[in-house]
C-alpha positions as CSV (number, residue, x, y, z in Angstrom):
1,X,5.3,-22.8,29.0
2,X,5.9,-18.9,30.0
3,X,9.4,-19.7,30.1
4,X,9.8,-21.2,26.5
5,X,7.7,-18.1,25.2
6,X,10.1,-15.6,27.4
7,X,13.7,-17.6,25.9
8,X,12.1,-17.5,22.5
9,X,11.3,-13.5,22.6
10,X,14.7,-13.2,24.1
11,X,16.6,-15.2,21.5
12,X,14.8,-12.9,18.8
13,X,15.3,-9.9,20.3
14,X,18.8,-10.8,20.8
15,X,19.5,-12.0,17.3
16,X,17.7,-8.5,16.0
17,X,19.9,-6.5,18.3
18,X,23.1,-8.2,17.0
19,X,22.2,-8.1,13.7
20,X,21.2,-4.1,14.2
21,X,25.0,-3.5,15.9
22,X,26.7,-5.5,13.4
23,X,25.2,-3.1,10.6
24,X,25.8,0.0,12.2
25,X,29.5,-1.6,12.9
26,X,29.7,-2.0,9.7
27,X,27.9,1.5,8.9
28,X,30.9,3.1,10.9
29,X,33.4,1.1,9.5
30,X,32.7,1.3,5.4
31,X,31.8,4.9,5.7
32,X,32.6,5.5,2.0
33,X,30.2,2.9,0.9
34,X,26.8,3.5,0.0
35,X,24.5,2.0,2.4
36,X,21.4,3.8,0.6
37,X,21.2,0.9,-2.0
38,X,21.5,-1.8,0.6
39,X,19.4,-1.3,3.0
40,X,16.0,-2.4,1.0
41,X,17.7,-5.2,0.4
42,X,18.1,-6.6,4.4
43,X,14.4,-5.9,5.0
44,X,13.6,-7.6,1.8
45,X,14.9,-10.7,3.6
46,X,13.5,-9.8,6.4
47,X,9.9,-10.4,4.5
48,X,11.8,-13.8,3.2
49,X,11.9,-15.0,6.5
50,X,8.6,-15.1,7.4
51,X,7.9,-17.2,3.9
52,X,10.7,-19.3,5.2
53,X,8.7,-20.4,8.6
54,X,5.7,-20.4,6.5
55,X,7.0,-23.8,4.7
56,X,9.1,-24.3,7.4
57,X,5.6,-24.6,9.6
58,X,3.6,-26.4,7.2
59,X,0.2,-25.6,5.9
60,X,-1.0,-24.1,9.7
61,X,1.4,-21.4,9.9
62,X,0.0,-19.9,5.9
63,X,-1.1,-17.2,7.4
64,X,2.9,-15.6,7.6
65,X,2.6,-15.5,3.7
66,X,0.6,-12.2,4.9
67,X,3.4,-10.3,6.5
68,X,5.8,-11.8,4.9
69,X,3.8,-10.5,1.5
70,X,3.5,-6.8,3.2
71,X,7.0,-6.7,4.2
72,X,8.7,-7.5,1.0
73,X,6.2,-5.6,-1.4
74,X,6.9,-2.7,0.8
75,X,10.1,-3.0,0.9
76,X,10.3,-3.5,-3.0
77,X,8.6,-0.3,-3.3
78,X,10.9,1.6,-1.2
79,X,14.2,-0.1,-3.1
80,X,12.2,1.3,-6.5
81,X,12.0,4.8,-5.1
82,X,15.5,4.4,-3.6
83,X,16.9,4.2,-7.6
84,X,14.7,6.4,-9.1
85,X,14.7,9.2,-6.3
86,X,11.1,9.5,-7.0
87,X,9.8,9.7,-3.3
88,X,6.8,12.0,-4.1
89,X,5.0,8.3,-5.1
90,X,4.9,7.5,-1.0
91,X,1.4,9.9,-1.5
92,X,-0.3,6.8,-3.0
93,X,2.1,3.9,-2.5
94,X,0.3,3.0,0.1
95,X,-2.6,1.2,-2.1
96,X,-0.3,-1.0,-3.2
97,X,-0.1,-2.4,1.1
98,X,-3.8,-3.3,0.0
99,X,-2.5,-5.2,-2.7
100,X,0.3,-7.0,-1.1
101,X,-2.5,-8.4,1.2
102,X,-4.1,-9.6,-1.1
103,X,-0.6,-11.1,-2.5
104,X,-0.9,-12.7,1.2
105,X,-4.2,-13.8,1.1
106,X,-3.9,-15.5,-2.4
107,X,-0.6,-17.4,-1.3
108,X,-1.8,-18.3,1.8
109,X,-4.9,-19.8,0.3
110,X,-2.8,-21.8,-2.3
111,X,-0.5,-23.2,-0.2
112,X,-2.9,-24.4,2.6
113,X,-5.0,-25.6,-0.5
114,X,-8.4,-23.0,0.1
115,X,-10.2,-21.6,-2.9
116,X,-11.8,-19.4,-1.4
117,X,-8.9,-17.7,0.4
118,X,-7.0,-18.0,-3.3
119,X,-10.4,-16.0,-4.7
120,X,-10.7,-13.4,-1.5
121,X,-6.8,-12.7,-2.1
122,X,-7.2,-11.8,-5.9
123,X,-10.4,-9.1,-4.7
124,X,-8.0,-7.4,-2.6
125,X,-5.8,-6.9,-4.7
126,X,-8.2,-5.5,-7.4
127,X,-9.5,-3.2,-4.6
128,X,-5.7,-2.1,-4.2
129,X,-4.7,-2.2,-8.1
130,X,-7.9,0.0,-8.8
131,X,-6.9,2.3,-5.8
132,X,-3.6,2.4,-6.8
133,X,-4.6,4.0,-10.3
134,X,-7.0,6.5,-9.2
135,X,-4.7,7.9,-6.5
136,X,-1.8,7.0,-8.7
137,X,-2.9,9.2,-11.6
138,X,-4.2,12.0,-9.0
139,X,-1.3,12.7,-7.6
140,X,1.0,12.3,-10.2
141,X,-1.2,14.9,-12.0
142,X,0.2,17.4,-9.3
143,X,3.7,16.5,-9.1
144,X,4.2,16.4,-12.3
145,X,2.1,17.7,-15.6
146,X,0.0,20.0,-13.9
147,X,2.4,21.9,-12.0
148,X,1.4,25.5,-11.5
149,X,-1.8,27.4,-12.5
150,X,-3.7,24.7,-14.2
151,X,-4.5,22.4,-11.8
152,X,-5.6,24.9,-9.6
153,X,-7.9,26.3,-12.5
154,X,-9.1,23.1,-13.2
155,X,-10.5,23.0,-9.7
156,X,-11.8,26.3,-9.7
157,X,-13.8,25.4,-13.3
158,X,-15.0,22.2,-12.1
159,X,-16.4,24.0,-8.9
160,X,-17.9,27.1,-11.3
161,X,-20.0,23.8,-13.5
162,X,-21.1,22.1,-10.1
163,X,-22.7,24.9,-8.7
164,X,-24.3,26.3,-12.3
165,X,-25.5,22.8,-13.1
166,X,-26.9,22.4,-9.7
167,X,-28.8,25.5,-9.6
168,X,-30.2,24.6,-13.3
169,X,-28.2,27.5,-15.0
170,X,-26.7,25.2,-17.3
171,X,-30.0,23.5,-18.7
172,X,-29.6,20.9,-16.1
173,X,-32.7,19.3,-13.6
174,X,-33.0,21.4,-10.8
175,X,-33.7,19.5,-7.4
176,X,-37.0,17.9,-6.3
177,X,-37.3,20.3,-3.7
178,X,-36.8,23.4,-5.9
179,X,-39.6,22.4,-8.5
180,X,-42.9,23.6,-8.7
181,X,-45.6,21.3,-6.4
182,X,-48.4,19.4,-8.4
183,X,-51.6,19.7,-6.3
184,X,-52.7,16.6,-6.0
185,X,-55.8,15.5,-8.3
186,X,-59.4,15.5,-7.1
């Protein structure tokens, strides 16, 4: 049995390796042509493949929807940034990885017929759509509309309220600790 798993890694690290020289063959050869565009495109069907032995393997092998869902979500982000040129979004792309597992998760729970899986699947990827947002909106807050001074000042002002409604300056409660002890009645 060692020896089918030792032919199988080397077939697929040979078939990777060939496919690797005949792209940067190919790299060499159509210098003029822009590889930039393409290249999302070969690990998109990378992800493919694993769907591929996923229904290729019947309902035991469901859990490849997983990878296979990471893979090509990733790789569908990174051919989106590749149009636009707008690679500051890799600061909180990375929420959406949470939601491509849950992608996974919800396809591997349909097509081995679970419910539950289907339902754990669409939690994780409300965890990652919610994350997603709230970094999301952060961060494009600093590349783009609050470049300069305000964002900073906006930190500063929301530092100055913490501390003055903390230390009851603004009308707030002060801490339980700070208030005046009520002897106890007799």
């Amino acid at each position: 049995m060692q020896t089918n798993r030792s032919n199988a890694g080397a077939l697929i690290g040979g078939t990777l390796l060939i496919i690797f020289g005949i792209l940067a063959l190919a790299g060499q050869i159509f210098q003029g042509f822009n590889w930039g565009f393409l290249w999302p495109f070969i690990v998109i069907g990378l992800g493919a493949m694993f769907f591929v032995g996923m229904f290729a393997g019947g309902r035991q092998v469901a859990g490849l929807a997983i990878p296979g869902s990471i893979i090509g979500g990733i790789e569908l982000v990174l051919l989106f940034q590749n149009i636009t040129q707008r690679w500051e979004s890799m600061s909180y792309f990375w929420t959406l990885i949470i939601m491509f597992v849950g992608v996974g998760i919800y396809i591997m729970g349909w097509y081995a017929g679970d419910e539950g899986q289907k339902k754990s699947g669409i939690n994780v990827m409300k965890v990652g759509l919610i994350l997603f947002i709230i970094f999301g909106a952060f961060f494009e807050m600093i590349f783009s509309s609050f470049n300069g001074l305000i964002f900073p000042v906006l930190l500063i002002l929301l530092g100055i309220y913490l501390i003055l409604s903390r230390s009851g300056l603004l009308g707030g409660k002060k801490d339980a600790d700070s208030s005046e002890q009520v002897p106890p009645a007799s």
